[in-house]
C-alpha positions as a Markdown table, in Angstrom:
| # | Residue | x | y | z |
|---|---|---|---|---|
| 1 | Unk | 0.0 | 0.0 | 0.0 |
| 2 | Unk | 1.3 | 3.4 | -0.7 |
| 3 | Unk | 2.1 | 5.6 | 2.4 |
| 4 | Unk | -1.3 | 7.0 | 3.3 |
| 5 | Unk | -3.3 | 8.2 | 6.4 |
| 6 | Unk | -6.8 | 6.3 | 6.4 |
| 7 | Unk | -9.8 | 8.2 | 7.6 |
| 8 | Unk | -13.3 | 6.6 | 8.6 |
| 9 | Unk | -11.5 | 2.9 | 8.7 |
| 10 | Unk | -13.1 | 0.7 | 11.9 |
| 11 | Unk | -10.6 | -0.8 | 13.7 |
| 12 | Unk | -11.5 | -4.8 | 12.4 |
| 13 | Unk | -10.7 | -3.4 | 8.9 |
| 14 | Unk | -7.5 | -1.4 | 10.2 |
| 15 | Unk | -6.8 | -5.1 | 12.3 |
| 16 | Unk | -7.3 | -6.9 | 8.9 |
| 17 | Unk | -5.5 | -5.2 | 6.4 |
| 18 | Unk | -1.9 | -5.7 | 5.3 |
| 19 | Unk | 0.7 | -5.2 | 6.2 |
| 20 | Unk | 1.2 | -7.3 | 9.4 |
| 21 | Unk | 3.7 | -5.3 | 11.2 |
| 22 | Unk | 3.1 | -2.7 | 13.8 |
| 23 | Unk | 4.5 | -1.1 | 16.8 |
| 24 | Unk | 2.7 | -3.9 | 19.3 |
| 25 | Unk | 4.5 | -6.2 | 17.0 |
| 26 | Unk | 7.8 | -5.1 | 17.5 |
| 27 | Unk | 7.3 | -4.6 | 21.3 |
| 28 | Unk | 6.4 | -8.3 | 21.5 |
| 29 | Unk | 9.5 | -9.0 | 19.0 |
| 30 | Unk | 11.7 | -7.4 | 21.8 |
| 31 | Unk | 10.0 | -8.5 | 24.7 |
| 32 | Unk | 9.6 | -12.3 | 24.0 |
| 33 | Unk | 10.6 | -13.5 | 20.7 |
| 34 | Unk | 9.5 | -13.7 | 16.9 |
| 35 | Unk | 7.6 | -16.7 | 17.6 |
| 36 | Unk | 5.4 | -14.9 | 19.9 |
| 37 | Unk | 4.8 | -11.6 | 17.7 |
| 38 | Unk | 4.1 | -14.3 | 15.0 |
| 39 | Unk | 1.6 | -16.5 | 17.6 |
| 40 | Unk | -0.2 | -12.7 | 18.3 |
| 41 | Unk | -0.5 | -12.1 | 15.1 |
| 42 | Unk | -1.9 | -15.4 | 13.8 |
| 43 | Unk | -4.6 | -15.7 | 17.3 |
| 44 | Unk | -5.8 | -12.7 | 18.3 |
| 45 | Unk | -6.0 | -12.9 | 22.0 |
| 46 | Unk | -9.5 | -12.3 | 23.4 |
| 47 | Unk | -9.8 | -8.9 | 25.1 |
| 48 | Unk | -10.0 | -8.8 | 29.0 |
| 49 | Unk | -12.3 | -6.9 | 31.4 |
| 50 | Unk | -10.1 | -3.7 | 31.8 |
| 51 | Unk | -8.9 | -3.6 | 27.4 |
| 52 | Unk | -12.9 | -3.7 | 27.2 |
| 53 | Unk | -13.2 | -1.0 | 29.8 |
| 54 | Unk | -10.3 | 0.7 | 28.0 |
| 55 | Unk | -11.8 | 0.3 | 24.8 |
| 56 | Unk | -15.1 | 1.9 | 25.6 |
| 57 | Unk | -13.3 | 5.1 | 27.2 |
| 58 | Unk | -11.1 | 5.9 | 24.1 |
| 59 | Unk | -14.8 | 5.3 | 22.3 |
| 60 | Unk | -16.6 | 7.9 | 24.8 |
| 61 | Unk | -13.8 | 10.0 | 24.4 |
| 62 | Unk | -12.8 | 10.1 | 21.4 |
| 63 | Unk | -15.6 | 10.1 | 19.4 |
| 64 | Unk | -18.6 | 10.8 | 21.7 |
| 65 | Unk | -21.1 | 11.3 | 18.4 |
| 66 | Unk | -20.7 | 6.9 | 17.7 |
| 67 | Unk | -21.4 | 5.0 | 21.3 |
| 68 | Unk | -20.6 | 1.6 | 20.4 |
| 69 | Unk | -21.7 | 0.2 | 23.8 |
| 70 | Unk | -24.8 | 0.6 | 25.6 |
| 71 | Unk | -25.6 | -0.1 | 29.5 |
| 72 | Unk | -27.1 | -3.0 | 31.4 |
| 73 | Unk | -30.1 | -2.7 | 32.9 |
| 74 | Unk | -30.2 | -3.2 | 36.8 |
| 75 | Unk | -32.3 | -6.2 | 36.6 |
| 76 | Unk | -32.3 | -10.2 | 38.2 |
| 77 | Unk | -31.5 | -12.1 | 34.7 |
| 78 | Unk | -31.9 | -15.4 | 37.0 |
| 79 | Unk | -36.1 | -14.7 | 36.3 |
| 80 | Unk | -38.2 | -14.7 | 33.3 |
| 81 | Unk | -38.7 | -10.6 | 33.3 |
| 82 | Unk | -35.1 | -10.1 | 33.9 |
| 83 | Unk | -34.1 | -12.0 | 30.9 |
| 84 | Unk | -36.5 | -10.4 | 28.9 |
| 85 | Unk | -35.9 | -6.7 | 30.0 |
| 86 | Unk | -31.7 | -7.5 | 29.6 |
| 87 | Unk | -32.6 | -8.8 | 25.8 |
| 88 | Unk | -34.6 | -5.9 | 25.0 |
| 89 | Unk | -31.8 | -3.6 | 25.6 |
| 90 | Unk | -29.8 | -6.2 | 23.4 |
| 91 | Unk | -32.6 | -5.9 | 20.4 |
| 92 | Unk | -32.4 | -2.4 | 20.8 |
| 93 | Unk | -28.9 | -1.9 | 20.4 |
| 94 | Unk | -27.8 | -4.2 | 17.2 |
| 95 | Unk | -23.7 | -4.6 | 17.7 |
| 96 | Unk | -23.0 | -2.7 | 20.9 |
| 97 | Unk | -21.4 | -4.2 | 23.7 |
| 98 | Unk | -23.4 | -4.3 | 26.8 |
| 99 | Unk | -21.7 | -2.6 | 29.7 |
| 100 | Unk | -22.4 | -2.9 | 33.5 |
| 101 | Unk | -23.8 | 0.6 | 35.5 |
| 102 | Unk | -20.3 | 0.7 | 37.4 |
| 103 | Unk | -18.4 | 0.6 | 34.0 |
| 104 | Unk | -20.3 | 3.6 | 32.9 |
| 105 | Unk | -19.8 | 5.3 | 36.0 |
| 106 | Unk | -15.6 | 4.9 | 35.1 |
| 107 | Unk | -15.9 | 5.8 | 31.4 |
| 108 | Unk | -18.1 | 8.8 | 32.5 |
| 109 | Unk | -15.6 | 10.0 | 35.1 |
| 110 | Unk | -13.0 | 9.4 | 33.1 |
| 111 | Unk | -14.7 | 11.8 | 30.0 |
| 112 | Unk | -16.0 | 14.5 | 32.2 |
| 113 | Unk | -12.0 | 14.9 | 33.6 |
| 114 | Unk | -10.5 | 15.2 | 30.3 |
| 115 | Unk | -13.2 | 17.5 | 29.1 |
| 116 | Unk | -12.4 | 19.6 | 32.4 |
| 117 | Unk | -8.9 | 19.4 | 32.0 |
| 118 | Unk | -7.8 | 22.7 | 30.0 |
| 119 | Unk | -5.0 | 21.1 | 27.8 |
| 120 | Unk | -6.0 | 17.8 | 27.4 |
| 121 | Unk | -9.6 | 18.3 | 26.6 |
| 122 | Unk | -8.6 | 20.8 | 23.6 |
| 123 | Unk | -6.2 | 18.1 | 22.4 |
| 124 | Unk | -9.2 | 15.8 | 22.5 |
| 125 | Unk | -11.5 | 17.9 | 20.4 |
| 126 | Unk | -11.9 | 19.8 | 17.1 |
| 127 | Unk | -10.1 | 17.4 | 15.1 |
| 128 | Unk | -10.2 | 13.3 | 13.9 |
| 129 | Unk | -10.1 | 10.0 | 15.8 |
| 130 | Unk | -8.7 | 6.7 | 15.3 |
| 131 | Unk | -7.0 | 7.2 | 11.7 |
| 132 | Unk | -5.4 | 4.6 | 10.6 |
| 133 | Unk | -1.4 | 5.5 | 9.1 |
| 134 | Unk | 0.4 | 2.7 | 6.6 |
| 135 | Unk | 3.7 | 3.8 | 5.8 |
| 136 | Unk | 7.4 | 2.1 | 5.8 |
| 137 | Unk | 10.3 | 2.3 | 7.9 |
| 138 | Unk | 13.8 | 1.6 | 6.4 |
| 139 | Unk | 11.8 | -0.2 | 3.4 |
| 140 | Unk | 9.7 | -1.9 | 5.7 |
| 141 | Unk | 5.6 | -2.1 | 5.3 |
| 142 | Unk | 4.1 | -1.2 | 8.5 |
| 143 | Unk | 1.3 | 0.6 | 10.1 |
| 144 | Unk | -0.2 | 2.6 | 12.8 |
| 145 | Unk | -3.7 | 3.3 | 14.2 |
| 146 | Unk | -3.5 | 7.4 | 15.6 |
| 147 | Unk | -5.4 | 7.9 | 18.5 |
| 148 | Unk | -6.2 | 11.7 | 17.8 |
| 149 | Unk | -4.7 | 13.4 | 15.2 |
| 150 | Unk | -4.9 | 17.3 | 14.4 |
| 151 | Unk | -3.6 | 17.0 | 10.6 |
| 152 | Unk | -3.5 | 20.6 | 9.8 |
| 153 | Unk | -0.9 | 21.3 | 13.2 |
| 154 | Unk | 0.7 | 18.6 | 12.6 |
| 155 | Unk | 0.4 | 17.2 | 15.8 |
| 156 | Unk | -0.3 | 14.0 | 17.3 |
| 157 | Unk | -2.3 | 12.7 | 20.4 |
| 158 | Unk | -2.0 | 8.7 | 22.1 |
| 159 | Unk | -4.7 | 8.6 | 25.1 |
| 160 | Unk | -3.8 | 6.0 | 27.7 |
| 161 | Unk | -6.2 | 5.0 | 30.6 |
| 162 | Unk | -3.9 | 4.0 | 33.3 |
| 163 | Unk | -4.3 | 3.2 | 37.1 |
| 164 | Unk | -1.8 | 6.5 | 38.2 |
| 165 | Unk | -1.0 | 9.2 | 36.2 |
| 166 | Unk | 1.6 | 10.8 | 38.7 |
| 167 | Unk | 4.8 | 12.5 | 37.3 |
| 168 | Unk | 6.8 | 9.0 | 38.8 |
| 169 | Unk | 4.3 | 6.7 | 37.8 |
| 170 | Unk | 3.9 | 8.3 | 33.8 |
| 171 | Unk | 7.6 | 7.4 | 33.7 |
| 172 | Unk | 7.3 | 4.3 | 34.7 |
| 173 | Unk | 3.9 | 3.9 | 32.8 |
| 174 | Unk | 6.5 | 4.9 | 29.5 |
| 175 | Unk | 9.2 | 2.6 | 30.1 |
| 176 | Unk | 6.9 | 0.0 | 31.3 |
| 177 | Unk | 4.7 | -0.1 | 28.2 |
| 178 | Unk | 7.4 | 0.9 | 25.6 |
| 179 | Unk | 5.8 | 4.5 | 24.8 |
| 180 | Unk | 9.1 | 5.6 | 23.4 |
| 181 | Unk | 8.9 | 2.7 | 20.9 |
| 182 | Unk | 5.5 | 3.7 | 19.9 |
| 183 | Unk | 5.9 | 7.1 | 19.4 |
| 184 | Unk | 9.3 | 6.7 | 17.1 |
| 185 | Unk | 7.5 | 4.2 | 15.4 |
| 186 | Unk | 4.4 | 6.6 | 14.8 |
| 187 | Unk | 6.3 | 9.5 | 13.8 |
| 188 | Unk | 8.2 | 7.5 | 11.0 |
| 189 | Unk | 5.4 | 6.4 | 9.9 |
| 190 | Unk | 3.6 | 9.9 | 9.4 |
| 191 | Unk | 7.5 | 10.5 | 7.9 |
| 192 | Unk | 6.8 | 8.3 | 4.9 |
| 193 | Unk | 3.4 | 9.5 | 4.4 |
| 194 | Unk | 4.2 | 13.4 | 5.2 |
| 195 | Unk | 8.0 | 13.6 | 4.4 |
| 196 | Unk | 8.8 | 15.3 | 7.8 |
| 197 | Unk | 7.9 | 14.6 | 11.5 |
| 198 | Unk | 4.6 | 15.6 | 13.6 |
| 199 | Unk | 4.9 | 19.1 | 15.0 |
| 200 | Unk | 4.2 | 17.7 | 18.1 |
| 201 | Unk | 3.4 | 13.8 | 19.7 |
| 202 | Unk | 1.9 | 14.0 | 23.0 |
| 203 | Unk | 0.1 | 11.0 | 25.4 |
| 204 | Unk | -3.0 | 12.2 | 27.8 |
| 205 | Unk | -2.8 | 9.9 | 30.8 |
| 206 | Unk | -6.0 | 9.1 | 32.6 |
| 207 | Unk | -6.3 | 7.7 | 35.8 |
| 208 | Unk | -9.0 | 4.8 | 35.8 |
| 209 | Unk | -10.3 | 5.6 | 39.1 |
| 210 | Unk | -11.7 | 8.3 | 41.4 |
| 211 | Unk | -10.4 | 11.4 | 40.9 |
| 212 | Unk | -10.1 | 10.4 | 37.7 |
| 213 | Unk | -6.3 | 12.6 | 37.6 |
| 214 | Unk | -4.9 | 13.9 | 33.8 |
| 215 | Unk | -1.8 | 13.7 | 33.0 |
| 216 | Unk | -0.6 | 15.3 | 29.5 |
| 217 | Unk | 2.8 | 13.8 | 29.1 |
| 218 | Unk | 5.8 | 14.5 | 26.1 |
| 219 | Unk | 8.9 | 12.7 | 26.0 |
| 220 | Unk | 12.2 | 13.8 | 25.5 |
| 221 | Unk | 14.0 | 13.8 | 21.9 |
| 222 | Unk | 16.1 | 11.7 | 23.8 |
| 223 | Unk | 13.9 | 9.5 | 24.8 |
| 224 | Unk | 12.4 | 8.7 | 21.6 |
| 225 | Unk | 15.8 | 8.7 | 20.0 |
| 226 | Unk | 16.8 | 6.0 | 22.6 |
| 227 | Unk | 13.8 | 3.7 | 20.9 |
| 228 | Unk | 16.0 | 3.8 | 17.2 |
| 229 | Unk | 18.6 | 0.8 | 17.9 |
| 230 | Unk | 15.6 | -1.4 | 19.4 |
| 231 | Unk | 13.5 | -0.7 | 16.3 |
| 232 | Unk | 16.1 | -0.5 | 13.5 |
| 233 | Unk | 16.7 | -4.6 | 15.6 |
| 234 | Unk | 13.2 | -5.6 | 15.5 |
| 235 | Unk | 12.9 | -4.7 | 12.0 |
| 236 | Unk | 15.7 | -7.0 | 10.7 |
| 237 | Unk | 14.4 | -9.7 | 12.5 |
| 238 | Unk | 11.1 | -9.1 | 11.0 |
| 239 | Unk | 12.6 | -9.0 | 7.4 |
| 240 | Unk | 14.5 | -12.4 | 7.8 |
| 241 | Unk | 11.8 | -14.3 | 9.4 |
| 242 | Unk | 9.5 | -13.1 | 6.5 |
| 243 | Unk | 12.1 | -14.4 | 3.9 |
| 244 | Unk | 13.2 | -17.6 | 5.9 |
| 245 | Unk | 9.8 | -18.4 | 7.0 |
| 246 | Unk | 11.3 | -19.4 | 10.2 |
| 247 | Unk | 9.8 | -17.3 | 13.6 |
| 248 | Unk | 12.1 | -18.7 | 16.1 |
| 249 | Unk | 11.8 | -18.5 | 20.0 |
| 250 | Unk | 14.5 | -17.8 | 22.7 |
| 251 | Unk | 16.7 | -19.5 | 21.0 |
| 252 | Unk | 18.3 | -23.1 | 21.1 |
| 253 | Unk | 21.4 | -22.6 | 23.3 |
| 254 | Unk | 22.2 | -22.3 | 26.5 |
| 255 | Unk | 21.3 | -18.7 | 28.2 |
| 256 | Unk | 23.4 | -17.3 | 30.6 |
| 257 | Unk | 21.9 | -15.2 | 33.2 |
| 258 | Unk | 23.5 | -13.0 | 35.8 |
| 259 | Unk | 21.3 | -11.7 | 38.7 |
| 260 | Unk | 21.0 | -8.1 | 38.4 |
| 261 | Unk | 23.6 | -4.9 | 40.6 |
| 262 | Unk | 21.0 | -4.1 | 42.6 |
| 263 | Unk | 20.5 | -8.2 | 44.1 |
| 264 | Unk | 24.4 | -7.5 | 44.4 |
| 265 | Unk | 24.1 | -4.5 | 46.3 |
| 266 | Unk | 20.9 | -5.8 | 48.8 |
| 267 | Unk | 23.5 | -9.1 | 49.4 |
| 268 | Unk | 26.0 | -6.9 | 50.8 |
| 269 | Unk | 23.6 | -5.3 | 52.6 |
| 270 | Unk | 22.6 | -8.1 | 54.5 |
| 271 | Unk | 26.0 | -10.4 | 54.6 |
């Protein structure tokens, strides 16, 4: 496919089309093994309880005019007239996931704090959702799926629903979840399509629970940068398991593992 940003494409159809690789792909590349970016590609895992949860907040707040979920009603569906009333909301909402009461008291909280937050609810509005970006990457296919994207700035927005949204815990939200692999990958990606980088790339934290705290978070240049070696590495194993056909695990030798300096240090400690 020729580098392109795709507008109005549902996320199956952005799931379903070629190419393969993405920046989830090449965090599982580095994290496990080709074998296990290969098994997630091939079986899709089924969602849990808090992706679904996640899922339905980007939905609310993201693109508030198409509710693809719809809420329970507070009923017993152990009797006749529970069943019945719980099936009627499932008539009357053709492909929407039912959600409990409690869920849409979180998704709610969570929309009515980024709408009251003066940076990130400005970031989340006036512009297009979930646009899907194919491009390449050193001559590699591969694609992208842009949370919020304000084309005519330039700029960039990735919304993360998170359990803290602290200036500590961000940072460890970022290095625990590979956010500087994500956003170098995203920006070469709008490089291929645009022939220079976003203006700007910035992640609005939300915190899952009451208060419901906003974070808006940038990384450094460095930061980002740092993500290069580990994606330029993940992309040659890519290209030689595609020619080879061969996805291989952790390998078939013997691994040698040391224990980490700070065991070191806590046994000195304590000797």
């Amino acid at each position: 496919m020729k580098p392109a940003f795709i507008f109005n494409q549902s996320e199956s159809e952005y799931r379903a089309a070629k190419p393969e690789l993405s920046q989830s792909v090449i965090k599982n590349m580095l994290a496990q093994s080709p074998a296990h970016a290969r098994y997630q590609i091939d079986n899709p895992t089924e969602s849990t309880p808090a992706m679904r949860l996640g899922t339905h907040a980007h939905n609310r707040i993201l693109e508030p005019g198409n509710i693809r979920y719809a809420v329970a009603p507070a009923v017993d569906r152990r009797t006749t007239k529970g069943k019945a009333e719980y099936q009627r909301i499932i008539d009357e909402n053709p492909g929407k996931e039912i959600i409990t009461a409690s869920d849409m008291e979180q998704i709610e909280g969570m929309a009515a704090a980024i709408e009251a937050h003066p940076l990130a609810g400005r970031l989340l509005q006036g512009s297009v959702a979930e646009v899907s970006a194919f491009g390449s990457i050193n001559g590699t296919a591969i694609k992208g799926r842009l949370d919020y994207f304000h084309q005519a700035d330039g700029i960039v927005v990735d919304l993360k629903t998170t359990s803290a949204a602290s200036p500590d815990e961000a940072q460890r939200y970022a290095v625990k979840y590979g956010l500087h692999i994500q956003q170098f990958v995203y920006s070469d990606i709008y490089r291929s399509i645009t022939g220079k980088a976003p203006a700007d790339f910035v992640f609005v934290l939300v915190e899952k629970n009451p208060p419901y705290g906003v974070a808006v978070v940038r990384l450094t240049k460095e930061a980002v940068e740092a993500a290069r070696g580990q994606v330029e590495k993940a992309l040659a194993i890519w290209q030689q398991c595609e020619k080879s056909g061969i996805w291989p695990g952790y390998g078939d030798n013997v691994i040698t593992v040391d224990l980490p300096a700070w065991s070191y240090r806590k046994l000195e400690v304590t000797v």
